[in-house]
Structures are given as C-alpha cells and as structure tokens.
Backbone as CSV, one residue per row, in Angstrom:
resi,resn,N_x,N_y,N_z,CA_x,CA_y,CA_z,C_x,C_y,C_z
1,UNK,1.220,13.461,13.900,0.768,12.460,12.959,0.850,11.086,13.626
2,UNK,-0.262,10.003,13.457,-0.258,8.878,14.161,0.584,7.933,13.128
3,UNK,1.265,6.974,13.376,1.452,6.065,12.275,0.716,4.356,13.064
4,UNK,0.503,4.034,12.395,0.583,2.306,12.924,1.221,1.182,12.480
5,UNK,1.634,0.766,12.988,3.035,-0.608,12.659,2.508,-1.638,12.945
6,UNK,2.193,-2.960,11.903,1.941,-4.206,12.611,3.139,-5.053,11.995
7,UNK,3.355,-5.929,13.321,4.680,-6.828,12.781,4.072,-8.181,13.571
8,UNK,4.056,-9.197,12.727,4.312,-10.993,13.610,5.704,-11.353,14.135
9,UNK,5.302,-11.728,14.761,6.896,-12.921,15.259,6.241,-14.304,15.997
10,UNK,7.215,-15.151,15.370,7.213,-15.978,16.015,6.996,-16.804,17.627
11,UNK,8.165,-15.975,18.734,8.189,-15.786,19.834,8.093,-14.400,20.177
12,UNK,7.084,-14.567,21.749,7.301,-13.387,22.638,8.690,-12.339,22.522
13,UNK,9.500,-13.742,22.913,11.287,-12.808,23.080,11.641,-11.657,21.645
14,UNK,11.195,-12.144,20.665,11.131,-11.034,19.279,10.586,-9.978,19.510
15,UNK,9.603,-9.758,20.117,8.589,-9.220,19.880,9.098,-8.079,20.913
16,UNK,9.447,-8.484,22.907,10.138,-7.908,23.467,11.457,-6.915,22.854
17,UNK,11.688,-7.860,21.775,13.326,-6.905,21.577,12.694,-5.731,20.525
18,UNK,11.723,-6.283,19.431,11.420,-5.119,19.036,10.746,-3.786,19.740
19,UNK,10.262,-3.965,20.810,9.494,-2.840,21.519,10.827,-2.224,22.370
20,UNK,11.703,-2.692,22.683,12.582,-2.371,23.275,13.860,-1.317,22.523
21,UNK,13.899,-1.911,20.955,14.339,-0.914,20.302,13.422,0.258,19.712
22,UNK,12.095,0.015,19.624,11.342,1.473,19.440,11.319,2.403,20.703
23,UNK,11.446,1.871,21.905,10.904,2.805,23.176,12.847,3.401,22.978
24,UNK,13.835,2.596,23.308,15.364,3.098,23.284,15.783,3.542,22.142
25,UNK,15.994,2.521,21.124,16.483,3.485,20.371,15.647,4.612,19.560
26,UNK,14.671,4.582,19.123,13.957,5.054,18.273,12.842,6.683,18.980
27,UNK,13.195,6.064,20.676,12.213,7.564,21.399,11.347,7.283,21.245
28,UNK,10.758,6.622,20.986,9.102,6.262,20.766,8.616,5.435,22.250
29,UNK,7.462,6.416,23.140,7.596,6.237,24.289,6.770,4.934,24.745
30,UNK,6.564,4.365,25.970,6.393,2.970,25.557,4.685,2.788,25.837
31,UNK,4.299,3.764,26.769,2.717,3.878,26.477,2.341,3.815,24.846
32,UNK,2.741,4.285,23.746,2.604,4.608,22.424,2.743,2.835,21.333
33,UNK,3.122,1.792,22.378,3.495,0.616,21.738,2.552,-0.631,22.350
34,UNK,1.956,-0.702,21.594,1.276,-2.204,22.239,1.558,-3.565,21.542
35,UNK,1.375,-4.427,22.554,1.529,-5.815,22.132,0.320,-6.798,22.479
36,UNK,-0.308,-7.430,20.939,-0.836,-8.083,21.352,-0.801,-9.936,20.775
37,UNK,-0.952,-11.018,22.033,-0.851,-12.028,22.069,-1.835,-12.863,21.408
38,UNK,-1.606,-14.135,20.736,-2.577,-14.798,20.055,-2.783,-16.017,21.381
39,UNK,-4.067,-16.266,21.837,-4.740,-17.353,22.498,-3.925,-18.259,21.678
40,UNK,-3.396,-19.310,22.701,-3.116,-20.547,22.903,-4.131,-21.407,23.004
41,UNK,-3.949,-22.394,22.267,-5.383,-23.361,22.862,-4.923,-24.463,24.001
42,UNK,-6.061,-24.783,24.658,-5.633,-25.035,26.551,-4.666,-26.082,26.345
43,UNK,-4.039,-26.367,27.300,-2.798,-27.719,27.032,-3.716,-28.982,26.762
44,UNK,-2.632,-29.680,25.927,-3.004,-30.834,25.719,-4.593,-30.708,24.620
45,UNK,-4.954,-29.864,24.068,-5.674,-30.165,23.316,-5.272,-29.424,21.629
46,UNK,-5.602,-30.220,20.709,-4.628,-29.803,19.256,-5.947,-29.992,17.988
47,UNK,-6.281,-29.256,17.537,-7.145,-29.070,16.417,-6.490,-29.847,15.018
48,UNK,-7.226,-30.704,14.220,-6.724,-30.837,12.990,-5.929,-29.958,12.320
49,UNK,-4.674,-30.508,12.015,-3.589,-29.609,11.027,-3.100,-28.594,11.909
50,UNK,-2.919,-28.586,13.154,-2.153,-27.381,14.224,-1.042,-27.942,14.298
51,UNK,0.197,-26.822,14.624,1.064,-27.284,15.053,1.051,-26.872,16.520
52,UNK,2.286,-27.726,16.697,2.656,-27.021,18.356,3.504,-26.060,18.436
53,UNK,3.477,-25.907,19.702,4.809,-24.656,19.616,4.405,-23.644,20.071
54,UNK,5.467,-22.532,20.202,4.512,-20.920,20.135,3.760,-20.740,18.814
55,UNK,2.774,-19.973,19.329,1.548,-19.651,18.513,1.653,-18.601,18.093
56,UNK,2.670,-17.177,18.156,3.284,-16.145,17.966,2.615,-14.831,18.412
57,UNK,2.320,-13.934,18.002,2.245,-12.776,18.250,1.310,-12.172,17.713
C-alpha cells in the first residue's frame, strides 16, 4: 500500500530531521522519501508584502 505524507517547515534543518526519523526510526527507506524546496527569489530582490528569511519547504 502507498501512503503519501505532505508536511511544511519552516527551515531545511526541520525538514532534514524529519526524513531522518522516517528512514531510522520508522524503516521507511530513504529512496521512498522526497524533499521538495520552494524557489527563493534571486538576492536582493523582494516582491510587495514578502518577507525575508527562509522561504521553507
């Protein structure tokens, strides 16, 4: 049976620890886990009402 899990975080480093407890603790092997990143917009340029910061996950 497939399941699919979507989770946000804030930072990368979250995101690392959660894949790290599905592949260790959980057996869930790590081909089976993907991560994907939200585009940053290029430095130094900021759209009305953006914040800065990480852009999350």
């Amino acid at each position: 049976m497939t399941r699919t899990i979507t989770a946000m975080f804030s930072a990368r480093a979250a995101a690392d620890r959660a894949v790290n407890e599905l592949t260790r603790e959980l057996g869930i092997g790590s081909g089976q886990v993907q991560v994907y990143a939200a585009e940053a917009a290029p430095t130094g340029a900021t759209t009305a009402g953006a914040t800065t910061g990480d852009t999350g996950l």
